[in-house]
C-alpha positions in Angstrom: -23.4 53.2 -18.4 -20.8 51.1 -16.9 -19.4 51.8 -13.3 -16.3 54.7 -13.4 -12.9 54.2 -11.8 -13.8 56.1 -8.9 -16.9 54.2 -8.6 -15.8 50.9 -8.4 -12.5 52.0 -5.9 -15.6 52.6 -3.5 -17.5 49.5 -4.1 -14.5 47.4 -3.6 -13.1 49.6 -0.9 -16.3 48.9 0.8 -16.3 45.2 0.3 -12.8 44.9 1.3 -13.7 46.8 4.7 -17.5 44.2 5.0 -15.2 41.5 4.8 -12.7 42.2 7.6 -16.4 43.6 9.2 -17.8 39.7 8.3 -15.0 38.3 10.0 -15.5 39.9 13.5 -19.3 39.6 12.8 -18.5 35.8 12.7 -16.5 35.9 15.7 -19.0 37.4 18.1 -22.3 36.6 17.1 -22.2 32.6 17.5 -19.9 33.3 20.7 -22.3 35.3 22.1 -25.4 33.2 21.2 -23.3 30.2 23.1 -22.2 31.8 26.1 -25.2 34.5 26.9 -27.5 31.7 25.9 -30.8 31.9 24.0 -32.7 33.9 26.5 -29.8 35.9 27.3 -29.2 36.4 23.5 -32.7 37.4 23.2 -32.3 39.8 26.3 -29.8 41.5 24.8 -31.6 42.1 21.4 -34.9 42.9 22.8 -32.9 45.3 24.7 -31.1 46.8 21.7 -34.1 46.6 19.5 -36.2 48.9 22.1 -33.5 51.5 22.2 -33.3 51.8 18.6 -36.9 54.1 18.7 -33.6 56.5 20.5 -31.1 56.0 17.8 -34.4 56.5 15.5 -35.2 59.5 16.7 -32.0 61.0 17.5 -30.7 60.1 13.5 -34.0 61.9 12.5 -33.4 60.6 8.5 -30.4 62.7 8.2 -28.8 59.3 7.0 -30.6 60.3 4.2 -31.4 63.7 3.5 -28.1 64.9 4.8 -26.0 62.5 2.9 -28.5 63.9 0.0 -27.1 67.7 0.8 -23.7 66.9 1.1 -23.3 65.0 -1.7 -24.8 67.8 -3.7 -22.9 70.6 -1.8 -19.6 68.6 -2.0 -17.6 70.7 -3.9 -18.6 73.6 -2.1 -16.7 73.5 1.3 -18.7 76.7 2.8 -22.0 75.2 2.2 -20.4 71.6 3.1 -19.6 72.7 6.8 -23.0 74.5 7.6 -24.7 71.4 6.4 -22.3 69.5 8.5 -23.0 71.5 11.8 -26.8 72.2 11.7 -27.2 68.6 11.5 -24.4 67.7 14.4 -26.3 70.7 16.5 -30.1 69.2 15.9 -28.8 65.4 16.1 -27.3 66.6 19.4 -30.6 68.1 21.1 -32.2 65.0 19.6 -30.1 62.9 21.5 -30.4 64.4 25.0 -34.3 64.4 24.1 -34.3 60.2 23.5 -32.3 59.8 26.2 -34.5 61.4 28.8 -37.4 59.8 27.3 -35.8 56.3 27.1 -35.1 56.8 30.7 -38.5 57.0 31.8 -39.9 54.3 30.0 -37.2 52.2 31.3 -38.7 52.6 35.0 -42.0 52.9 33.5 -42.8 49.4 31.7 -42.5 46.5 33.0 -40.7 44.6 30.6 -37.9 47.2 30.1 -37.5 47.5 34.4 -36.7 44.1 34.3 -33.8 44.4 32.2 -32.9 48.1 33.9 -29.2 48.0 33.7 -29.0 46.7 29.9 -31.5 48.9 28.6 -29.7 51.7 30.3 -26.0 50.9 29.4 -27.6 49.9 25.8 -28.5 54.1 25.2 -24.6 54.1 24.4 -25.4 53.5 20.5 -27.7 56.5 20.6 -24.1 58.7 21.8 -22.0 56.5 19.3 -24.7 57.3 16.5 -24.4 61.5 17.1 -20.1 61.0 18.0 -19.8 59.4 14.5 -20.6 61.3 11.3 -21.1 58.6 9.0 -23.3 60.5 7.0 -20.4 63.4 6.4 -18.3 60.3 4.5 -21.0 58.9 3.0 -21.9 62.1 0.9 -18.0 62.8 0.0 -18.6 59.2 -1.1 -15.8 58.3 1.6 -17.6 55.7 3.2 -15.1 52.7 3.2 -12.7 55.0 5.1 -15.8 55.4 7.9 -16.0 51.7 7.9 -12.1 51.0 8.0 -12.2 53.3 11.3 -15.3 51.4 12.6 -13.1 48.0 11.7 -10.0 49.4 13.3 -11.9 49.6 16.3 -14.2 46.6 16.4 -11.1 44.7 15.8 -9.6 46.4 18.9 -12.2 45.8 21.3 -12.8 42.5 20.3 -10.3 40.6 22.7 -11.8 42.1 25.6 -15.3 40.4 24.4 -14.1 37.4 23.8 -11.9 37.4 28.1 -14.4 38.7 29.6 -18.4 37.5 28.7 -18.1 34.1 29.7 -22.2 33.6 30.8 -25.5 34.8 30.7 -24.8 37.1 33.8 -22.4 39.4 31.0 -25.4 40.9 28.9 -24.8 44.4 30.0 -20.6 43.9 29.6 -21.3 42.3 26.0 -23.8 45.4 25.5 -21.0 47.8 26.6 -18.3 46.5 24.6 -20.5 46.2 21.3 -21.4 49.7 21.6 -17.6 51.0 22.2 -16.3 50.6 18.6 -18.4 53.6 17.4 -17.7 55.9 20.2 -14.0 55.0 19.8 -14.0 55.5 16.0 -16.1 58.9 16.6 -13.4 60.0 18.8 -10.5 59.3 16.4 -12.1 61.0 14.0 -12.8 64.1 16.2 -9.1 64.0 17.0 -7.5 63.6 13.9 -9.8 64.4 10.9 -8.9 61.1 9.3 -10.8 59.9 6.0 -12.6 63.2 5.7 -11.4 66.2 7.2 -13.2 67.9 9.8 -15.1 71.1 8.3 -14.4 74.4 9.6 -16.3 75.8 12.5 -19.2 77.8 11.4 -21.7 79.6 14.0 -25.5 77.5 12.9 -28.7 80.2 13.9 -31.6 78.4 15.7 -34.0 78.8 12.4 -31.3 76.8 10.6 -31.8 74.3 13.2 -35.8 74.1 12.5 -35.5 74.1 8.7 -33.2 71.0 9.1 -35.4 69.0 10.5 -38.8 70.5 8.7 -36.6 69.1 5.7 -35.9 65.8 7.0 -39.1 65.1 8.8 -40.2 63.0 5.4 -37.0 60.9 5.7 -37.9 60.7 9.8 -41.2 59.6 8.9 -39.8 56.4 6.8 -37.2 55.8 9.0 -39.7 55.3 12.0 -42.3 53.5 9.4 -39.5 51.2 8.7 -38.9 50.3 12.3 -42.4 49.3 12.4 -41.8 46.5 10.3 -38.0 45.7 11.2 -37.4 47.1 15.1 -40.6 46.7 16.1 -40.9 43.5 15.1 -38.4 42.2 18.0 -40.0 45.0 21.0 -43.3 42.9 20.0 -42.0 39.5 20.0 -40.1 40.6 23.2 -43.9 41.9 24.9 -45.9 39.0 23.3 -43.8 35.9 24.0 -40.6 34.3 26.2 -37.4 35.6 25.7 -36.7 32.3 24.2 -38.1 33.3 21.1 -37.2 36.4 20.8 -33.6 34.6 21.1 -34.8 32.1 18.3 -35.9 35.1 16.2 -33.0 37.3 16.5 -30.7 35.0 15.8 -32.0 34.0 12.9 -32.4 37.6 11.8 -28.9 38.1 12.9 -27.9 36.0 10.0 -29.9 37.5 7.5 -28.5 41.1 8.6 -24.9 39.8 8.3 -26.0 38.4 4.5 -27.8 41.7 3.6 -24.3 43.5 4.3 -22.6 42.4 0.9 -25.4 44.6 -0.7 -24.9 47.4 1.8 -21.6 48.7 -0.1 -23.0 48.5 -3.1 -26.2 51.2 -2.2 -23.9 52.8 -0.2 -21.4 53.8 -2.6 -24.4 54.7 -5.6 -26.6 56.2 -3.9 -24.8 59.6 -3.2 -23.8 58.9 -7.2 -26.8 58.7 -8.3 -28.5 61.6 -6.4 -26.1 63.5 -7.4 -26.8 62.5 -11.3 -30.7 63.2 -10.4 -30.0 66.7 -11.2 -27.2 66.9 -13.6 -27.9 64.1 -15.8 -31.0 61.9 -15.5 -30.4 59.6 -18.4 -27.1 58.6 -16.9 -28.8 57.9 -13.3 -31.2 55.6 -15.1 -28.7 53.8 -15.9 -27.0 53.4 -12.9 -29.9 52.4 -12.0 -30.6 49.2 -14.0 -27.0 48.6 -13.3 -27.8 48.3 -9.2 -30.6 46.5 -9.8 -28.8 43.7 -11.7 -25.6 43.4 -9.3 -28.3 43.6 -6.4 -30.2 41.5 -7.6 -27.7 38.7 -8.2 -26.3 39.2 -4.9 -29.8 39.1 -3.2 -30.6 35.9 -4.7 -27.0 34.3 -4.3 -27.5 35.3 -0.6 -31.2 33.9 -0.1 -30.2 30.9 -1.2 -27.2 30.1 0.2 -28.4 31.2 3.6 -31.2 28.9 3.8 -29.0 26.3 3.1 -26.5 27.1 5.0 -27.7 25.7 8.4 -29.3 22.0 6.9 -25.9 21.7 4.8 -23.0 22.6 7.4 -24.5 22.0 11.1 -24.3 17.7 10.9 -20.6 18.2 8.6 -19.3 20.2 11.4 -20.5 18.0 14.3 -19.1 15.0 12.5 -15.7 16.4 12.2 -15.4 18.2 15.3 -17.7 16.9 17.6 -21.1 18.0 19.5 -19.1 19.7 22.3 -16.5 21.5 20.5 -17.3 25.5 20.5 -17.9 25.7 16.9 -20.2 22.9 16.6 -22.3 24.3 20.1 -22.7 27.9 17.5 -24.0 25.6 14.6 -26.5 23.3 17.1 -27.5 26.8 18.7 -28.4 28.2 15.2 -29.9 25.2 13.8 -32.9 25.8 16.8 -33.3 29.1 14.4 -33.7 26.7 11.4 -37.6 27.5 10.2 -37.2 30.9 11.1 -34.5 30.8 8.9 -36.1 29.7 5.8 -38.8 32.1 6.0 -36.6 34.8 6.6 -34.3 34.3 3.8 -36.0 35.4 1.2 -36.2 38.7 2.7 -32.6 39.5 1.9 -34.0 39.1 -2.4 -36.6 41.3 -1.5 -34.7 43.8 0.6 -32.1 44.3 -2.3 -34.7 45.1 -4.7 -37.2 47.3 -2.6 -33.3 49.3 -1.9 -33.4 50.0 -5.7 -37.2 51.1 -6.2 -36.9 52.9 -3.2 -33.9 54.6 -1.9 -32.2 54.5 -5.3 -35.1 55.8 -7.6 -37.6 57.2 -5.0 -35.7 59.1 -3.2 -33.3 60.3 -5.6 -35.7 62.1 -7.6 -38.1 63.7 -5.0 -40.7 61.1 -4.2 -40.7 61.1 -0.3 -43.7 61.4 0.1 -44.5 57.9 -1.9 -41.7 56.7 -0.2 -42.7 57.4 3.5 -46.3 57.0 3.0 -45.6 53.2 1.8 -43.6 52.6 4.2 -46.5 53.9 7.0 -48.9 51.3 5.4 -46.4 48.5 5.4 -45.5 49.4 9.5 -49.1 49.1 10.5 -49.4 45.9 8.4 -47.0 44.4 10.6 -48.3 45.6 13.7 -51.2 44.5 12.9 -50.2 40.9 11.9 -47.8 40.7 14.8 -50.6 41.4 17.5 -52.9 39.2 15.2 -50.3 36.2 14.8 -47.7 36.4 17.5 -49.5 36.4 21.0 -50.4 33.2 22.6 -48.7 31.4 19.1 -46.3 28.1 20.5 -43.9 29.5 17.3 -44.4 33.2 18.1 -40.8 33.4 16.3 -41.9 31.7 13.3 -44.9 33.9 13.0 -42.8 36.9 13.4 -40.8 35.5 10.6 -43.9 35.2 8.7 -44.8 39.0 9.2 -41.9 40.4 8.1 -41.8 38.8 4.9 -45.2 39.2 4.2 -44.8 43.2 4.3 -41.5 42.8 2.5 -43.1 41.6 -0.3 -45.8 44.3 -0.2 -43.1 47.0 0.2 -41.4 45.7 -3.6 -44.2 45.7 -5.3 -45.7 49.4 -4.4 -41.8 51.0 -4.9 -42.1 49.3 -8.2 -45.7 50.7 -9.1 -44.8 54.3 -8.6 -40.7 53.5 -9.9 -41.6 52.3 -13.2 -43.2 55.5 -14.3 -40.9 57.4 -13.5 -38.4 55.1 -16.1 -41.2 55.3 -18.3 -40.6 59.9 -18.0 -36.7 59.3 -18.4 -35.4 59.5 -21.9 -32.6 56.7 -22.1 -29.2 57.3 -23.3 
């Protein structure tokens, strides 16, 4: 089955809008890692790593499961706007219910306390997460016009970022002004209805609220297992160890986020697709399918090795040219202390691409989420358990953390492809 027209204007849409999204990306992150520092770095992530159990909670898997409904209820406006405002209503209480709990754990543990005012200011993504419906455009298979808005106002705060954090004493400013694109593009779209137009108001009864979430509680479930072994892995490097690692960690894993995003469009734009084939034509999602797999996989491996290259080849060229104190080469000597994380790290981005197609793609798609979550339970108590076995008391409590993750990567492929293959093996092909 090759890609339709349609198809492949969203892909490229998408990579049009990751690339101007790269280039800010590329911007920031070195500048902040120089002028915040390592342990201000790390500060900043252990902070925004914590609040994400918020953002977690308040998002309750309707990145899924409502993204799932829409794009099956797309051509049916009616159904379209209830789906759309039970969610907004139940990701709304959610939010108020994070919020008050994040509060008290803030002046509860000692670790957050010290950090008060950046843990507090960081509970902005979890209002930027409800403000922003990037689910709605994701199931009208609009997403490149949600990530154009989230572009337009990156790009727009990004000149304040770069006046005014000049030192490790503007952690909670770079906080506030990396949490201010969202909200702005929320509000845009709130005002003006641009990319997807706003549904019609339609009055949600309180049952409607409950069998929401009883219906995304599966897709909850993964969600929070998956922060075991991706969040969690920075709040436990952040309790465990110095914020100097956790610095050395993140920005390692900062890198491998930024090379994960070229396959972001990709399940992004097929995945509404192909749950939308699930029902109507199975045959045709297989092949999909194999299609994703392929492209992901050659992007996946493209990106695992060029990113741990990437440091060894280009940190001594760009020192020679430019110099040790020039502000581009500080970045590359700043990221080079990441440089064994790095390689370990690396091949998670291989991994992650295929576990996306196994998983979200297949899995998902065709009403496995119990397999799904329950997998994903095991492999969040794996790295618990490796993280409080390894990490604590380690001189490279970084590196060990590195170690974890792509240890229960690698466990996560190769149970998705156990229960995935058979269901191939039920699908007739084309």
């Amino acid at each position: 089955m090759s890609l339709d027209s349609s198809l492949k204007s969203n892909i490229f849409a998408l990579y049009l809008v990751q690339g101007l999204n790269y280039l800010v990306s590329f911007v920031t992150f070195p500048f902040l890692l120089v002028q915040l520092g390592t342990e201000g770095f790390g500060v900043m992530n252990f902070a925004f790593a914590s609040i994400q159990y918020g953002v977690l909670l308040t998002d309750f898997g309707f990145n899924l499961s409502a993204v799932r409904d829409v794009a099956q209820a797309k051509d049916d406006p009616a159904k379209a706007a209830r789906i759309f405002w039970r969610v907004t209503w139940a990701k709304t209480l959610l939010m108020i219910a994070s919020s008050l709990l994040l509060l008290v754990l803030t002046f509860t543990l000692g670790s957050w306390e010290a950090h008060s005012s950046i843990f507090l200011w960081s509970q902005l993504y979890i209002v930027s997460s409800v403000l922003f419906p990037i689910w709605y455009f994701q199931g009208f298979e609009k997403l490149q016009l949600a990530a154009g808005l989230m572009v337009l106002a990156r790009a727009a705060t990004l000149g304040f970022l770069l006046m005014w954090v000049s030192g490790p004493q503007d952690v909670a400013l770079a906080v506030i002004l990396q949490a201010t694109p969202q909200i702005l593009a929320g509000l845009l779209w709130w005002f003006t209805g641009l990319g997807v137009a706003k549904p019609q108001w339609v009055r949600v009864q309180w049952h409607e609220l409950k069998d929401a979430l009883r219906a995304s509680w599966p897709f909850f479930l993964s969600a929070i297992s998956t922060s075991l072994y991706t969040t969690s892995t920075t709040v436990l490097l952040g309790m465990f160890s110095a914020p100097l690692q956790v610095g050395l960690f993140t920005a390692a894993n900062k890198l491998v986020y930024i090379a994960q995003g070229l396959i972001g469009p990709l399940v992004q734009a097929t995945y509404p697709r192909i749950a939308s084939l699930a029902i109507s034509d199975k045959p045709a999602a297989l092949q999909l399918i194999k299609k994703a797999f392929r492209i992901q996989g050659v992007v996946g491996l493209a990106m695992t090795l060029g990113l741990a290259l990437f440091l060894p080849l280009f940190t001594p060229l760009v020192v020679h040219i430019f110099g040790a104190d020039f502000g581009l080469s500080r970045a590359f000597l700043a990221l080079s202390n990441s440089q064994d994380v790095m390689i370990w790290l690396s091949p998670v981005i291989l991994l992650g691409a295929v576990s996306l197609v196994y998983g979200q793609q297949t899995l998902l798609v065709f009403g496995f989420e119990r397999y799904f979550s329950r997998v994903l339970v095991v492999a969040g108590l794996l790295n618990v358990a490796l993280m409080c076995w390894w990490v604590p008391g380690s001189p490279q409590a970084a590196l060990r953390a590195a170690q974890s993750v792509l240890t229960v990567e690698g466990f996560i492929v190769l149970a998705f492809w156990w229960r995935a293959r058979k269901i191939y093996k039920e699908i007739k092909p084309l």
